[in-house]
CHARMM internal coordinates of N, CA and C (Angstrom, degrees):
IC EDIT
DIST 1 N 1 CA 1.4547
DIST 1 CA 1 C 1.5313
ANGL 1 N 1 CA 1 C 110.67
DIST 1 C 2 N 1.5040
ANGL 1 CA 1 C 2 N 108.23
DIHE 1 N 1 CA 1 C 2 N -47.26
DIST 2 N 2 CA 1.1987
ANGL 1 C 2 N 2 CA 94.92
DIHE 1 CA 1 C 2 N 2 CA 171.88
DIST 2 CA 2 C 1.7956
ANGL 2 N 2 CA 2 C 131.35
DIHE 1 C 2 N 2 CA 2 C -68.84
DIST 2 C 3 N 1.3079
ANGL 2 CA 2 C 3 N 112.78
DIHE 2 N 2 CA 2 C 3 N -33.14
DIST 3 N 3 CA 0.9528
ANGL 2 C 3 N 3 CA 91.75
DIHE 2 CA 2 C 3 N 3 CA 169.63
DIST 3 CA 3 C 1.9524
ANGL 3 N 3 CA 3 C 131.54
DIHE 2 C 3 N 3 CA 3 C -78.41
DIST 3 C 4 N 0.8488
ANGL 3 CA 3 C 4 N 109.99
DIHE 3 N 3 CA 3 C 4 N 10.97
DIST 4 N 4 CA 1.3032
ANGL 3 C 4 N 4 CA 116.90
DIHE 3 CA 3 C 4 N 4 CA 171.60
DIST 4 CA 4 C 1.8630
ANGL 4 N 4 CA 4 C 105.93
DIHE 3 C 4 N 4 CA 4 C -82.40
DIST 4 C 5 N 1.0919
ANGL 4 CA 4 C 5 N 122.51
DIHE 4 N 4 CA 4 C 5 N -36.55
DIST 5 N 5 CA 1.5023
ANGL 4 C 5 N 5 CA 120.67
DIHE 4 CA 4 C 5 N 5 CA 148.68
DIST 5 CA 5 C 1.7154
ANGL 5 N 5 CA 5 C 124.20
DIHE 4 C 5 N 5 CA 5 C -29.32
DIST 5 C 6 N 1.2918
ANGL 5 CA 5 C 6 N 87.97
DIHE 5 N 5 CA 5 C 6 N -68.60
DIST 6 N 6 CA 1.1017
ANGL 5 C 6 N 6 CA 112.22
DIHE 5 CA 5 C 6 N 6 CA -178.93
DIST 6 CA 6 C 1.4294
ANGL 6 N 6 CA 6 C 119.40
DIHE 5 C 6 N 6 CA 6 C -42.15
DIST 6 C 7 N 1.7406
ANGL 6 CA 6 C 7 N 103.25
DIHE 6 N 6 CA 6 C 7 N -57.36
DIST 7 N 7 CA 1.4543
ANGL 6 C 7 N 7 CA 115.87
DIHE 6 CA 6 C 7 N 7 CA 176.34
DIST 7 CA 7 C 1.1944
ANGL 7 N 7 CA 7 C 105.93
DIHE 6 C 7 N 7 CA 7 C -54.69
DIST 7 C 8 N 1.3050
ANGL 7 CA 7 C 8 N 125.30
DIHE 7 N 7 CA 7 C 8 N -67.02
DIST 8 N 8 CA 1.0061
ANGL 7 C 8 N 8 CA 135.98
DIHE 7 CA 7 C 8 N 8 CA 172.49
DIST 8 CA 8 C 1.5181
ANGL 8 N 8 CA 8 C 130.01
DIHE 7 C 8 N 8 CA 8 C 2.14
DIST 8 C 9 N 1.5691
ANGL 8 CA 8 C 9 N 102.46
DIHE 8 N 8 CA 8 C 9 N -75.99
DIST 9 N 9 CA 1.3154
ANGL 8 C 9 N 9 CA 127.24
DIHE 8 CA 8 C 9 N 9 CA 172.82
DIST 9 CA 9 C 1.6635
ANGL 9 N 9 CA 9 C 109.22
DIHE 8 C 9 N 9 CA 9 C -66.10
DIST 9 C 10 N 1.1992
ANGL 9 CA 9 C 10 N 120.37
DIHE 9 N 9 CA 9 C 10 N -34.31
DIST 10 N 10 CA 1.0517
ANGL 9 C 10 N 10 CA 116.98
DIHE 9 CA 9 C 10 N 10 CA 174.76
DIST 10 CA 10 C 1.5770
ANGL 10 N 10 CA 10 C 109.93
DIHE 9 C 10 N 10 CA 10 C -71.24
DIST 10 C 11 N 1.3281
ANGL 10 CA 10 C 11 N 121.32
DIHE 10 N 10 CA 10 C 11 N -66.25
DIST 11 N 11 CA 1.7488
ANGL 10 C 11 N 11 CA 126.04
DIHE 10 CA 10 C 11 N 11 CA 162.93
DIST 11 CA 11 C 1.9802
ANGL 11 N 11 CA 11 C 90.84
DIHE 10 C 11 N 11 CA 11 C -10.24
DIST 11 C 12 N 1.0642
ANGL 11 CA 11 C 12 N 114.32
DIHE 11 N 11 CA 11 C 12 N -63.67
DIST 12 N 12 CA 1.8240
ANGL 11 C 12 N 12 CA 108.47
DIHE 11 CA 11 C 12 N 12 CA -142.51
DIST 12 CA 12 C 1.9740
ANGL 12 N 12 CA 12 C 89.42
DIHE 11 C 12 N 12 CA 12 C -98.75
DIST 12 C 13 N 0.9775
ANGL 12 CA 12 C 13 N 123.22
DIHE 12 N 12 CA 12 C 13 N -16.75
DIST 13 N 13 CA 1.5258
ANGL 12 C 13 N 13 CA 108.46
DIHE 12 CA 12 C 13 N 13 CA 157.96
DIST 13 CA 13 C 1.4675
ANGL 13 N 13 CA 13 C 125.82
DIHE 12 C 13 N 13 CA 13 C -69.33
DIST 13 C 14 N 1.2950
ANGL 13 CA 13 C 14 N 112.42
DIHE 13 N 13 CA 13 C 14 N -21.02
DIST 14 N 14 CA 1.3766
ANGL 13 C 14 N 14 CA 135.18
DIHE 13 CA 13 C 14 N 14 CA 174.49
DIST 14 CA 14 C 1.7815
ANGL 14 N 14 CA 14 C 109.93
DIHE 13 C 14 N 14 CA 14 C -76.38
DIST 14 C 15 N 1.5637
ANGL 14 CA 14 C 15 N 110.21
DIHE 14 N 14 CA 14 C 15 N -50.19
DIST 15 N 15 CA 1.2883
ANGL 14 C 15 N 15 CA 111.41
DIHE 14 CA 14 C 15 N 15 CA 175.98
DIST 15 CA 15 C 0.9955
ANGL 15 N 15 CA 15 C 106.37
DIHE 14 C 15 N 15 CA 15 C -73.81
DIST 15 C 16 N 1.4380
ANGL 15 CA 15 C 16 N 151.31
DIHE 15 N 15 CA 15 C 16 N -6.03
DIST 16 N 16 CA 1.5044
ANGL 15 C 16 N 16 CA 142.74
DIHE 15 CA 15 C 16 N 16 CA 177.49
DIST 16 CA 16 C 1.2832
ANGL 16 N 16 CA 16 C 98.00
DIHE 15 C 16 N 16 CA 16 C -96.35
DIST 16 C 17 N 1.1402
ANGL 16 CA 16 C 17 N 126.94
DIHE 16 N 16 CA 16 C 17 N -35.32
DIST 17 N 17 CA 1.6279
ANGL 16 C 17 N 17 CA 122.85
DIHE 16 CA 16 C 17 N 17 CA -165.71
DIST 17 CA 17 C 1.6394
ANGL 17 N 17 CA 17 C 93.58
DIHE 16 C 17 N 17 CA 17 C -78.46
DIST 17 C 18 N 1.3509
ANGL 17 CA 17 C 18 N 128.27
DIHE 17 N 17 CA 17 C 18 N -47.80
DIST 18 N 18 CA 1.7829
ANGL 17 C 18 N 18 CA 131.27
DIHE 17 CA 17 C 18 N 18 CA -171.26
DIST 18 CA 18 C 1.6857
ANGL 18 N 18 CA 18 C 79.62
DIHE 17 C 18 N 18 CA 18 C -49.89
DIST 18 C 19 N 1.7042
ANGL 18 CA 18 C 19 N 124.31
DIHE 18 N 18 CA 18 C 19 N -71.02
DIST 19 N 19 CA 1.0978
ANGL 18 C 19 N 19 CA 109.68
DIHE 18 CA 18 C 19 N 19 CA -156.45
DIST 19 CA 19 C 1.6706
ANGL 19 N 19 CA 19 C 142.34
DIHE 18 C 19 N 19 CA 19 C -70.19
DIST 19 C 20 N 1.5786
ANGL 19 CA 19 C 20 N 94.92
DIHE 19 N 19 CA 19 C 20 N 16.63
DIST 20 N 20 CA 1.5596
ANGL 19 C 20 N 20 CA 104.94
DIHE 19 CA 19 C 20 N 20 CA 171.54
DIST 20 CA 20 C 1.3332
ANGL 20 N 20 CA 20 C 106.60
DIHE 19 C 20 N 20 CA 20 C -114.82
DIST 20 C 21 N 1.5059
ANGL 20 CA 20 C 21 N 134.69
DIHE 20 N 20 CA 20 C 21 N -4.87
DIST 21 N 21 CA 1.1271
ANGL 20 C 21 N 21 CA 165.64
DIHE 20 CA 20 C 21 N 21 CA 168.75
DIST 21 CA 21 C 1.4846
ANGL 21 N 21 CA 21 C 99.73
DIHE 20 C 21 N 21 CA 21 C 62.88
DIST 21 C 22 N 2.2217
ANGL 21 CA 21 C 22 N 82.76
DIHE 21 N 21 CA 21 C 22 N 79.26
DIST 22 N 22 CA 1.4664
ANGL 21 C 22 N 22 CA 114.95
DIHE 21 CA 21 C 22 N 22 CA 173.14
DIST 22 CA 22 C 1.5485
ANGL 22 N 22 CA 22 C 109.82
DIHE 21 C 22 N 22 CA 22 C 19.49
DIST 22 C 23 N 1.3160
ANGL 22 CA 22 C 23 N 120.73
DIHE 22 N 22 CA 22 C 23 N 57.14
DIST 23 N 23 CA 1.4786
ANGL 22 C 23 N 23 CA 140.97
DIHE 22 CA 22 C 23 N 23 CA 161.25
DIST 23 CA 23 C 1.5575
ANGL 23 N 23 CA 23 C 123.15
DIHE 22 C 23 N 23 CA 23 C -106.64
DIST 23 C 24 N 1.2559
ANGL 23 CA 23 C 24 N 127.96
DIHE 23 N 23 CA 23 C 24 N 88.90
DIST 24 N 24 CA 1.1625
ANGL 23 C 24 N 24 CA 134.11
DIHE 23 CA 23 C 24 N 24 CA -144.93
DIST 24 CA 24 C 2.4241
ANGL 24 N 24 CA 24 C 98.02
DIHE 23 C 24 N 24 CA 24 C -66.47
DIST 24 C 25 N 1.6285
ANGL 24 CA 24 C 25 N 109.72
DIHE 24 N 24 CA 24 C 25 N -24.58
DIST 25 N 25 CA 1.3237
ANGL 24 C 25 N 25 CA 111.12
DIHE 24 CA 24 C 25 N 25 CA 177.41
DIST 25 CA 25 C 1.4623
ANGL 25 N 25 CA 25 C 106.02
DIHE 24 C 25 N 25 CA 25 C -65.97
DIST 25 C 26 N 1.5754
ANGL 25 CA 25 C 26 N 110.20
DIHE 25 N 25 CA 25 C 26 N -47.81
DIST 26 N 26 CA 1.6290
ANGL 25 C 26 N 26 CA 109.52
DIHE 25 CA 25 C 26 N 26 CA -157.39
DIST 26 CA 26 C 1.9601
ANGL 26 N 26 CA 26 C 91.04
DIHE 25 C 26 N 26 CA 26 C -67.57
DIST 26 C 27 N 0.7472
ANGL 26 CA 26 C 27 N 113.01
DIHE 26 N 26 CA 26 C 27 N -11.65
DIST 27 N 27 CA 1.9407
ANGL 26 C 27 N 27 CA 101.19
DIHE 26 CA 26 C 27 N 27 CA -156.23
DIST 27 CA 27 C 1.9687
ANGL 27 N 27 CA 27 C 77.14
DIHE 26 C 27 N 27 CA 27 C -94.63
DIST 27 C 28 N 1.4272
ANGL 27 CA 27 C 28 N 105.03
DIHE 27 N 27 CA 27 C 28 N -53.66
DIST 28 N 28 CA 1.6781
ANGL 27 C 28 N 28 CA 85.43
DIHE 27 CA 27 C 28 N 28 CA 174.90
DIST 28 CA 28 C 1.6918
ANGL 28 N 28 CA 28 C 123.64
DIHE 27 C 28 N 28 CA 28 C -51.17
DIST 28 C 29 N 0.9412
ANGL 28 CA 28 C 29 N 125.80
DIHE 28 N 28 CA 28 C 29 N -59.54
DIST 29 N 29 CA 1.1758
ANGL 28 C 29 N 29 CA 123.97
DIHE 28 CA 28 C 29 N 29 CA 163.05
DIST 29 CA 29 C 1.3821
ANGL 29 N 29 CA 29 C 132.05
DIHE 28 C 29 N 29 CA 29 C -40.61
DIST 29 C 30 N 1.2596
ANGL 29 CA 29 C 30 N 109.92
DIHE 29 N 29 CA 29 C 30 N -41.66
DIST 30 N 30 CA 2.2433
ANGL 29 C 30 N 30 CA 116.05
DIHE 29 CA 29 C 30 N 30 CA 157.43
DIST 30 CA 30 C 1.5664
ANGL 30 N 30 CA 30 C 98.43
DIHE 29 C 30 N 30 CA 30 C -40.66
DIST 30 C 31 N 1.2054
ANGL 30 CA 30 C 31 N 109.79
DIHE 30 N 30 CA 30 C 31 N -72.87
DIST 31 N 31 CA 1.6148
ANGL 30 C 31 N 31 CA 130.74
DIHE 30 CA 30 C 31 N 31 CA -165.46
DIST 31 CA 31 C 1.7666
ANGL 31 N 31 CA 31 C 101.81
DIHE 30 C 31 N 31 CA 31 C -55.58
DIST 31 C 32 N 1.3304
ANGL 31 CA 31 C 32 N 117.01
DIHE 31 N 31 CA 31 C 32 N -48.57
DIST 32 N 32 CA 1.7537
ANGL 31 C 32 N 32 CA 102.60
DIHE 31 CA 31 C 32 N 32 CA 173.05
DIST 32 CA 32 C 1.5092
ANGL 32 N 32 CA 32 C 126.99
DIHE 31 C 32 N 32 CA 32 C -71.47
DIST 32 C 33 N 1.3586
ANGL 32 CA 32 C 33 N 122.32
DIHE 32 N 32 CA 32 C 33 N -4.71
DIST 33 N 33 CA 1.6104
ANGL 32 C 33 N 33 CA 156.13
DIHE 32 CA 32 C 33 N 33 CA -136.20
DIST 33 CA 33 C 2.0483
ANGL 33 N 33 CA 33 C 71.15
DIHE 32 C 33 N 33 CA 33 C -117.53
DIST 33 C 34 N 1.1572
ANGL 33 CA 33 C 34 N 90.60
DIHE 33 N 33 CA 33 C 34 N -90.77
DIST 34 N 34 CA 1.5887
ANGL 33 C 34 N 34 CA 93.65
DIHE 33 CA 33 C 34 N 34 CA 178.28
DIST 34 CA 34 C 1.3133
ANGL 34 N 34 CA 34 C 137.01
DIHE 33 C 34 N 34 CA 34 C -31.78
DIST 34 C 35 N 1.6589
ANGL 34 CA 34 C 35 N 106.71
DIHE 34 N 34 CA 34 C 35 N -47.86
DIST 35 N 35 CA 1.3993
ANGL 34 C 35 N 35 CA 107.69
DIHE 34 CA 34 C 35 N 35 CA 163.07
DIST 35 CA 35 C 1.3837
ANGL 35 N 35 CA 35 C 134.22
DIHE 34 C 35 N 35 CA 35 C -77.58
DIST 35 C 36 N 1.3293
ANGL 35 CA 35 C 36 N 105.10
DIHE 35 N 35 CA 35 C 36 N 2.76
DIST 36 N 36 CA 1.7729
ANGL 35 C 36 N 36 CA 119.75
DIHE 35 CA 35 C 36 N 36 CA 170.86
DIST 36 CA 36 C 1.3337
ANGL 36 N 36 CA 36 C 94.55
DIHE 35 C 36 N 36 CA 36 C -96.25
DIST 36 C 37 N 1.2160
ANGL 36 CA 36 C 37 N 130.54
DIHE 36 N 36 CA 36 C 37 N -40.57
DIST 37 N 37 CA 1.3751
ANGL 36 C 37 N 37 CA 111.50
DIHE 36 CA 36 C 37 N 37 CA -168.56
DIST 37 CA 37 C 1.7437
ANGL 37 N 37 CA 37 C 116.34
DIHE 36 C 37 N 37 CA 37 C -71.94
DIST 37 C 38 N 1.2592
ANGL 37 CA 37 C 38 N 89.78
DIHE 37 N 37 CA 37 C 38 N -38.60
DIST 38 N 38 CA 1.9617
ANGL 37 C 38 N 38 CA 119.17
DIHE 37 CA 37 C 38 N 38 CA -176.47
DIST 38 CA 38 C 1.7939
ANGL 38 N 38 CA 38 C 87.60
DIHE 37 C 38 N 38 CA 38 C -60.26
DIST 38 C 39 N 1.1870
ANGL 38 CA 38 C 39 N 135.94
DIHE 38 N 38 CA 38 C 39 N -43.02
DIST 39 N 39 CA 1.4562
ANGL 38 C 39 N 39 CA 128.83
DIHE 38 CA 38 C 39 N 39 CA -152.86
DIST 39 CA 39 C 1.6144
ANGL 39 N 39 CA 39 C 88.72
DIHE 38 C 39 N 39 CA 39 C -95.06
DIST 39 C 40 N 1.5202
ANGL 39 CA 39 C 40 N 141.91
DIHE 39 N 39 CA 39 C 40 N -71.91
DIST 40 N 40 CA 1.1753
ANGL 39 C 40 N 40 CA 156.64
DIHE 39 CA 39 C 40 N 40 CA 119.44
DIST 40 CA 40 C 1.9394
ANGL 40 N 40 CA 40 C 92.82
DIHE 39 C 40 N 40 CA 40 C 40.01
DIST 40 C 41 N 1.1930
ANGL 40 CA 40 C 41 N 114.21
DIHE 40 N 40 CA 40 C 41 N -72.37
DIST 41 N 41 CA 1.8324
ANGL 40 C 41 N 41 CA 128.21
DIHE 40 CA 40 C 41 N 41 CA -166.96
DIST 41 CA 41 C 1.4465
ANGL 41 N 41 CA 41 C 103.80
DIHE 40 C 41 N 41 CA 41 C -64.82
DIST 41 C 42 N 1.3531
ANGL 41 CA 41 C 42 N 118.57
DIHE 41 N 41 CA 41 C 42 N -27.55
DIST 42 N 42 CA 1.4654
ANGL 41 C 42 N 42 CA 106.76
DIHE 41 CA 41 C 42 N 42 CA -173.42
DIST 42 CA 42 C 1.7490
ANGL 42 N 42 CA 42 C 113.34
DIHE 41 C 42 N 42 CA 42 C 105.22
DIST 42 C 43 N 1.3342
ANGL 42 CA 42 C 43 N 114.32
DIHE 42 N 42 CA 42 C 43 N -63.41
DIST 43 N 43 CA 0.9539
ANGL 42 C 43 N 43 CA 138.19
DIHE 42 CA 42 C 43 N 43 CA -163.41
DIST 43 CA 43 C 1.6413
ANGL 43 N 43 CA 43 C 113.50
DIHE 42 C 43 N 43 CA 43 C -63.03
DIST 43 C 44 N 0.8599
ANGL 43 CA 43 C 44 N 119.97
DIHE 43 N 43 CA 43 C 44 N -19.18
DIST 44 N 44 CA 1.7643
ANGL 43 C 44 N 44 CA 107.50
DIHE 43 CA 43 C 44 N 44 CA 141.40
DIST 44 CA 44 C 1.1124
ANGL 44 N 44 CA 44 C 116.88
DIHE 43 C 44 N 44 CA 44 C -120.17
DIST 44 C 45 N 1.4887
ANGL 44 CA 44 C 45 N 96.30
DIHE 44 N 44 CA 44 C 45 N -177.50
DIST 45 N 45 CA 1.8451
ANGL 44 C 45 N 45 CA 115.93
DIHE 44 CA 44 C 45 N 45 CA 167.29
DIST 45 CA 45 C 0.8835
ANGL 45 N 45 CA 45 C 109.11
DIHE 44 C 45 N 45 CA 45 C -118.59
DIST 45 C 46 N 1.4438
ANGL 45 CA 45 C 46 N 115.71
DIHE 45 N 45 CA 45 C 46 N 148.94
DIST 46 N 46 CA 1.3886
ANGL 45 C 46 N 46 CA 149.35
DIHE 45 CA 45 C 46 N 46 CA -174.29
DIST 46 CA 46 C 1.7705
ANGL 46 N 46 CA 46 C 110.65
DIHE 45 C 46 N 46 CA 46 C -112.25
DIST 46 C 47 N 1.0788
ANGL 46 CA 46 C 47 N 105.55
DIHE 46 N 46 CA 46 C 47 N 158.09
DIST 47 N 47 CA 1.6830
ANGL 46 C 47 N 47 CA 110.00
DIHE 46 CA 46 C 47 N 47 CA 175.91
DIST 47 CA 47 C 1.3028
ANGL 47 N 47 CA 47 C 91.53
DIHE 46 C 47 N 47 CA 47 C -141.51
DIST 47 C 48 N 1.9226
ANGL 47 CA 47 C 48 N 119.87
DIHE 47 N 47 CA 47 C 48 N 121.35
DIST 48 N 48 CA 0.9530
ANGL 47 C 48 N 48 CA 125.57
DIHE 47 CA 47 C 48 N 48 CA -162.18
DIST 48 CA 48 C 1.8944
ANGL 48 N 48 CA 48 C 102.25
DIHE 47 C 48 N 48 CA 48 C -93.84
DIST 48 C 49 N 1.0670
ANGL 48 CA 48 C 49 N 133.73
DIHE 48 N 48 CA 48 C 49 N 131.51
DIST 49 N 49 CA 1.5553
ANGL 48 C 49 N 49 CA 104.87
DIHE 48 CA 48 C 49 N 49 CA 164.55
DIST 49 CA 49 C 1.7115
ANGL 49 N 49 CA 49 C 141.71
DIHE 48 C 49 N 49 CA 49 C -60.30
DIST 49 C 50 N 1.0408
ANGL 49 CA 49 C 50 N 113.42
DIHE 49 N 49 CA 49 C 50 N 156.08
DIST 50 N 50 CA 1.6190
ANGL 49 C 50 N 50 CA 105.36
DIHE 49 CA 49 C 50 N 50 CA -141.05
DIST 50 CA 50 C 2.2118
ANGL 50 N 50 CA 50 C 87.77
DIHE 49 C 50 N 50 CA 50 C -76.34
DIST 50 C 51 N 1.6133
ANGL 50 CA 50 C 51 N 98.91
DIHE 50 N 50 CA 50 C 51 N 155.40
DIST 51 N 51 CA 1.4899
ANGL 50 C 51 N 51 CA 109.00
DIHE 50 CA 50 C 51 N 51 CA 179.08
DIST 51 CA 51 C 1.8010
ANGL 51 N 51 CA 51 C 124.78
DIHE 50 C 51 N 51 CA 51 C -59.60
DIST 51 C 52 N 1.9334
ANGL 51 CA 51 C 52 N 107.98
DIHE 51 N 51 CA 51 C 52 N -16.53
DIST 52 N 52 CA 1.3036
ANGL 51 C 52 N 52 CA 100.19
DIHE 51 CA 51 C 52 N 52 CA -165.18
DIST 52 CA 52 C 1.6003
ANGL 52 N 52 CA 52 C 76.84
DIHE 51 C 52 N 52 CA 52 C -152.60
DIST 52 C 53 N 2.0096
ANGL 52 CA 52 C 53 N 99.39
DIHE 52 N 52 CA 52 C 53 N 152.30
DIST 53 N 53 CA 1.4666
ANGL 52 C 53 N 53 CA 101.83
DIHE 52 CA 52 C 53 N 53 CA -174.57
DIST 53 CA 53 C 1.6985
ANGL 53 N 53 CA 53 C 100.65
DIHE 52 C 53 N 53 CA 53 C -79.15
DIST 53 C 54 N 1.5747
ANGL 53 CA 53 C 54 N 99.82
DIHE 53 N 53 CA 53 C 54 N 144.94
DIST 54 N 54 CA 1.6214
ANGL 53 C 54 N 54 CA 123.63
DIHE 53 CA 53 C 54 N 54 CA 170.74
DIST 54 CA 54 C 1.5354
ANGL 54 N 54 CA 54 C 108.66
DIHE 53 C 54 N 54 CA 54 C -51.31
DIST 54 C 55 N 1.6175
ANGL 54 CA 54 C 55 N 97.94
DIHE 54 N 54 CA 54 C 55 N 117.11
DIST 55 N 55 CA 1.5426
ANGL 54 C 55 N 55 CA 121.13
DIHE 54 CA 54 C 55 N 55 CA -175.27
DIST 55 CA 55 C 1.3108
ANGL 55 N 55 CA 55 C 104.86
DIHE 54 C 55 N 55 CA 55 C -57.08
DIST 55 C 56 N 1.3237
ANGL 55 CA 55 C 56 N 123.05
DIHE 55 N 55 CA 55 C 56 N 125.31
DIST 56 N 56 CA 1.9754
ANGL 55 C 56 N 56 CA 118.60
DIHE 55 CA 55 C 56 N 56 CA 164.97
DIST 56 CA 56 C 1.0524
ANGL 56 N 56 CA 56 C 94.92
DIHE 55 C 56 N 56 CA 56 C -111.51
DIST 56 C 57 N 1.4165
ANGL 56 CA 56 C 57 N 84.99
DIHE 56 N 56 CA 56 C 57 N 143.38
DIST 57 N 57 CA 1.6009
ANGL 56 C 57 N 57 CA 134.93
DIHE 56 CA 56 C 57 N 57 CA -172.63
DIST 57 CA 57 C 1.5358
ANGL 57 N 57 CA 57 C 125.45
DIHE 56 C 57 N 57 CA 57 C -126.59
DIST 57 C 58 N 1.6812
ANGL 57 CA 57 C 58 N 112.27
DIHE 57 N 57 CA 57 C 58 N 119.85
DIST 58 N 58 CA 0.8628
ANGL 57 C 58 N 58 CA 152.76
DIHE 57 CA 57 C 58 N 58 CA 172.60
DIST 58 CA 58 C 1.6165
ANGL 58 N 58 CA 58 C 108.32
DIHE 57 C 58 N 58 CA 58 C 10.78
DIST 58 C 59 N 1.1488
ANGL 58 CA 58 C 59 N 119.92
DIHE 58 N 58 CA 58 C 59 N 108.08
DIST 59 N 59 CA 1.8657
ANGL 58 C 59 N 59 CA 104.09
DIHE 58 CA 58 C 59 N 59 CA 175.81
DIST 59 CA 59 C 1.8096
ANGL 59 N 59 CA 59 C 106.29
DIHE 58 C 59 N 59 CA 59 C -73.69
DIST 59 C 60 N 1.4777
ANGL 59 CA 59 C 60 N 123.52
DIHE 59 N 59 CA 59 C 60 N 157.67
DIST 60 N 60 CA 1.5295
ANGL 59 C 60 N 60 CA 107.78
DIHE 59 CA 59 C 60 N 60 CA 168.58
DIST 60 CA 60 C 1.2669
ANGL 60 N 60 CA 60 C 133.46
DIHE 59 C 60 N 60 CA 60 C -67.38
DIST 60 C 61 N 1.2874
ANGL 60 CA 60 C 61 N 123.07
DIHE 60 N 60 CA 60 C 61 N -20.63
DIST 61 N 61 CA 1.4413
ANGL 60 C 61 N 61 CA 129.59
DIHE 60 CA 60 C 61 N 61 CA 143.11
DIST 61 CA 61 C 1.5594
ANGL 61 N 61 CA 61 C 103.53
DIHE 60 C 61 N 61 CA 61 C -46.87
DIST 61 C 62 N 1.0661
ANGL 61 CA 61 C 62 N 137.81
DIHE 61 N 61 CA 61 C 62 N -71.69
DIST 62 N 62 CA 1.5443
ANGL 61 C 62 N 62 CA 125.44
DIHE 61 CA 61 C 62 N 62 CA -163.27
DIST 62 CA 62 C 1.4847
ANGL 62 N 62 CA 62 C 113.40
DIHE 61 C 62 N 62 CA 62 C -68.32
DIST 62 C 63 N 1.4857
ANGL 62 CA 62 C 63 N 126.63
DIHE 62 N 62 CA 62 C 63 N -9.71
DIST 63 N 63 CA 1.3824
ANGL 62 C 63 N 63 CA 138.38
DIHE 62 CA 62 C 63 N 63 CA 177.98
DIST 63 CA 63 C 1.7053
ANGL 63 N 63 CA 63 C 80.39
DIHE 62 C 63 N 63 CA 63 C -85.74
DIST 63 C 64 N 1.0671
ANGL 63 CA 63 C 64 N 131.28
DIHE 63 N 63 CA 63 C 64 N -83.62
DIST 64 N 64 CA 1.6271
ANGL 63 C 64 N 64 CA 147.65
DIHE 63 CA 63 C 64 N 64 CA 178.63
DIST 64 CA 64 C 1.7773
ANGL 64 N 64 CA 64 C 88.08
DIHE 63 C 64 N 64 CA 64 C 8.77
DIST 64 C 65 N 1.6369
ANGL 64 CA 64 C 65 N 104.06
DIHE 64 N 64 CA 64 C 65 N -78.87
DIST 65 N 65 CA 1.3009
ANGL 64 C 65 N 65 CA 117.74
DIHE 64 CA 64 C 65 N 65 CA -168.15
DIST 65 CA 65 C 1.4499
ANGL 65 N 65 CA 65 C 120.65
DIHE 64 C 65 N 65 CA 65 C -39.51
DIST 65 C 66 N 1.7698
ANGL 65 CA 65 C 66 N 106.76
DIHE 65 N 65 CA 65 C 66 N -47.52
DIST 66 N 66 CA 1.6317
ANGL 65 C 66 N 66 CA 109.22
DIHE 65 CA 65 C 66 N 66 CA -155.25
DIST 66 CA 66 C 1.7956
ANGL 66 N 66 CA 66 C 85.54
DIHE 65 C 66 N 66 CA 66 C -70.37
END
COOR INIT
IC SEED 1 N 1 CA 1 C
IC BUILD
């Protein structure tokens, strides 16, 4: 059973890849095409990633030290 899942998913990763003609840019580009349009409709939400990397901060052992 399980592997019939398996196949499965594999069968239709295969048909998506034939249909960008197994070009790993064009299938990115389907997928960004989509998420402008998907954001564009309203109808979902998105969570954008944040503009500057997340500040780390001090463990209390390393406060301990200074």
């Amino acid at each position: 059973m399980a592997n019939y899942a398996i196949d499965e998913i594999r069968r239709i990763r295969r048909e998506i890849s034939a249909r960008f003609d197994h070009d790993v840019d064009k299938l990115i580009a389907h997928y960004q095409a989509l998420e402008r349009e998907y954001r564009k409709s309203g109808k979902y939400k998105f969570v954008d990633p944040p503009d500057e990397k997340p500040k780390t901060t001090k463990s209390d052992d390393e406060k301990a030290a200074d």
